[in-house]
N, C-alpha and C positions, 0 to 999 in steps of 0.2 A: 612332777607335773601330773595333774589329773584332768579329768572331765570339765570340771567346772574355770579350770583355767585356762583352756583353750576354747570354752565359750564365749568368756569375756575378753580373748584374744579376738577375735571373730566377730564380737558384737552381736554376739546368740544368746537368745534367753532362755535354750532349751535344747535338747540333741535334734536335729531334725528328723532323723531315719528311726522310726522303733515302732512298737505295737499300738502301744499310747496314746496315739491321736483319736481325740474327741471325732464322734462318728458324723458330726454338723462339718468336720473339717478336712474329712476325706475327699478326695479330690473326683470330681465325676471326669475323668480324661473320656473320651469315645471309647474306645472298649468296655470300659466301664459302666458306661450309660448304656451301650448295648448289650451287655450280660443283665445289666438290672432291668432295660426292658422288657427281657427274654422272663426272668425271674416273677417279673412284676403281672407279664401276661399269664402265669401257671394259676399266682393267687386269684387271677379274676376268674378262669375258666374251671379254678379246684383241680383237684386231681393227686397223680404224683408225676416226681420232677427230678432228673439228675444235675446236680454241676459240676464237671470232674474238671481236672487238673493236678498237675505239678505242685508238690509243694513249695509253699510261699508266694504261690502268682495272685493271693491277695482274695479264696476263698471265702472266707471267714469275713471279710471286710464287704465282700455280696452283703453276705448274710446281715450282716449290722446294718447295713444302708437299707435293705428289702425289711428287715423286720421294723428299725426305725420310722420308715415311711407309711405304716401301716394303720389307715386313717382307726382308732380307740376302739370306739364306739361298734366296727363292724368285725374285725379280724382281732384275732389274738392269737400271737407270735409264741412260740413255745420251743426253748433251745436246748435239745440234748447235744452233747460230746465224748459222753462215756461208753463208749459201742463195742469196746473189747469183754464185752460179760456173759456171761449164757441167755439163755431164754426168759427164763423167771426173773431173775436179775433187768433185764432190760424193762418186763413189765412193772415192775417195783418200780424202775426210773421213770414211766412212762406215767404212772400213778401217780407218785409223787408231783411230777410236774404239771398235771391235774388237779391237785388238791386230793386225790384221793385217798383212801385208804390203802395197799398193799394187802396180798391175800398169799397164802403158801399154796394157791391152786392156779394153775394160772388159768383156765377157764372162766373162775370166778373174777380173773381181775380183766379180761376180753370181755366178759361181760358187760361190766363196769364201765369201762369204758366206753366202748360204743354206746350206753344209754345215756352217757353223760356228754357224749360228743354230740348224740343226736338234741338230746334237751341244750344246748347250748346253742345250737341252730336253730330251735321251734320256738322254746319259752325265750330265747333274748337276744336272740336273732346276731350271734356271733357265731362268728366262722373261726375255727382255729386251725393255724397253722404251723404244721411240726415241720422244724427246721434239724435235722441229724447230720452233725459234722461229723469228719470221720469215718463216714457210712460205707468206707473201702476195709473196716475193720472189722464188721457186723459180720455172723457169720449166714452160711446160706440161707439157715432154719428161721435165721430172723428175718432175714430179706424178706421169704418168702408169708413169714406171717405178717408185715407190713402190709403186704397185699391183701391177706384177709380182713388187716383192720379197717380197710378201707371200704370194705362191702358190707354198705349199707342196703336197707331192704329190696333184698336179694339183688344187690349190685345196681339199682336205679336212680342212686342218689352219692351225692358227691359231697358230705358233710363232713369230710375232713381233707387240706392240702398239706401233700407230704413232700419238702423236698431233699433230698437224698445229694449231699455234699462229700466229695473224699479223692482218692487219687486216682488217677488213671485208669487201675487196675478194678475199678469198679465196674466202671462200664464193659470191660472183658470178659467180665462175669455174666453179665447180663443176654453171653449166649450157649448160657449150661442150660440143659432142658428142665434142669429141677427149678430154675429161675423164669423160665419160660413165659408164665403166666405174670410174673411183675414185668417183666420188660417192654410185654403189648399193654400194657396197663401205662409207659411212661408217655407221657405227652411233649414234653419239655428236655430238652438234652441243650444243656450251655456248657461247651466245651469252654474252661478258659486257661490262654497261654500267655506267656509274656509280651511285657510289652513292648510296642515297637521302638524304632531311637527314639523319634520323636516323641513319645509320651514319656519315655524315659528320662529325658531333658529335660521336659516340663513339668514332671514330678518333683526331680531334687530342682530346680531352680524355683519351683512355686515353692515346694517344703524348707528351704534357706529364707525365701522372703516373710512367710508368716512366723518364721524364728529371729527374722528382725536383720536377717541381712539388708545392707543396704547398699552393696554394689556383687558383681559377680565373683562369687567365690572357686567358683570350676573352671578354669578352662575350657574351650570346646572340645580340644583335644583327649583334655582328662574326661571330659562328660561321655565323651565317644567311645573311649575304652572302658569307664565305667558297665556302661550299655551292653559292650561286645564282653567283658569279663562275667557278666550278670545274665547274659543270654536275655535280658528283660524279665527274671525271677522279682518281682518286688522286693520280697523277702532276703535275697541276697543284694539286689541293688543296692540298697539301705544298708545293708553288712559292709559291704564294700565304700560306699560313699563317706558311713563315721568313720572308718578306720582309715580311708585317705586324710580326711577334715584333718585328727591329729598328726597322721605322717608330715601335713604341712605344716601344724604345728611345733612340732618338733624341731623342724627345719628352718623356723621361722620365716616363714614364706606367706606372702598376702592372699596368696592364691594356692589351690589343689592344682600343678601340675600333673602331666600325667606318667612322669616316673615316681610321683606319688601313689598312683593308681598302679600303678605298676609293681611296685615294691611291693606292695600288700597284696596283690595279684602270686605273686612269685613266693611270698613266703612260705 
């Protein structure tokens, strides 16, 4: 028995729970429209920005909706996730991802930068936006020279939006004194947590129907312990959700009861 047999068991034409999902197909539930609003007001006001949480409460899934939405022509989206590096190393990333060259000084590549951030806002009137996942990884030395990239002529101008994505433990950080000066520098703090039952519900029962289900595949019972075994982690809800889909499988059962949910719960 594999994957593909308990699709066509199911009348699926695809796993429904995984990373996968085209970013036009992501679901806006209200929490989520309320962190991308939060998100969406930092790009209009520039700045820098945190979004902390839990992993798998659907971070990175911000970021693809905020950076996606970002009308061409005015903003341009710029994604690092490598943040475990040193100092020089991060600017090498940070160059790269500018088209720039790399320099074995890092001076010379701060330099660089900022003239290249500011001619991107004067000659062609784009704004860029550095999105850093991760950014509970970065160590303090970077943190805080984030902050200096931001200070433009002598701190008067806001030509580059930074927002700063990672877990929990970032924001923790941001009451060390050597942090000091980036933390009155954030404007934007979007905590984000799991979701509630009801978004919860409406996530795998929307994510089964655009997979082609065509009656209820969960229980409410089973969807209820999904929810409470998942805490509302996105990331685990989906874990949990395929690995019941096949327990029913298995069992040949038309539906995810929730000793289905259960069993995978317990193993």
């Amino acid at each position: 028995m594999n994957w593909k047999e308990m699709l066509s068991y199911f009348g699926l034409t695809q796993l429904p729970f995984g990373k996968e999902i085209p970013t036009e197909c992501l679901q806006l539930l209200p929490s989520v429209e309320k962190n991308l609003a939060a998100a969406r007001l930092l790009v209009d006001t520039h700045g820098i920005g945190a979004m902390v949480g839990k992993s798998g409460t659907g971070k990175s899934c911000l970021l693809r909706l905020l950076a996606a939405g970002l009308p061409a022509g005015l903003f341009k989206p710029l994604y690092l996730c490598h943040t475990s590096v040193g100092i020089l190393e991060f600017y090498t990333h940070l160059c790269a991802l500018f088209g720039l060259a790399s320099s074995s000084r890092r001076a010379a590549m701060f330099r660089d930068l900022q003239e290249h951030i500011l001619s991107m806002n004067s000659s062609r009137h784009l704004h860029p936006v550095l999105l850093i996942d991760e950014s509970h990884l970065l160590s303090n030395e970077i943190l805080a020279e984030i902050r200096l990239l931001t200070n433009f002529r002598i701190d008067s101008l806001n030509a580059l939006t930074v927002m700063l994505c990672g877990a929990e433990s970032l924001s923790q950080r941001f009451g060390l004194s050597v942090l000091e000066a980036l933390a009155n520098s954030i404007t934007v703090t979007i905590p984000v947590d799991g979701l509630s039952p009801e978004e919860s519900i409406s996530f795998i029962e929307t994510r089964l129907s655009a997979c082609g289900a065509r009656t209820p595949l969960f229980t409410k019972n089973a969807l209820t312990l999904v929810h409470q075994a998942s805490g509302g982690i996105l990331r685990t809800l989906g874990t949990i959700a395929n690995a019941a889909l096949f327990k029913a499988f298995v069992a040949k059962s038309t539906q995810v009861e929730a000793e289905h949910v259960q069993s995978v719960v317990q193993r």
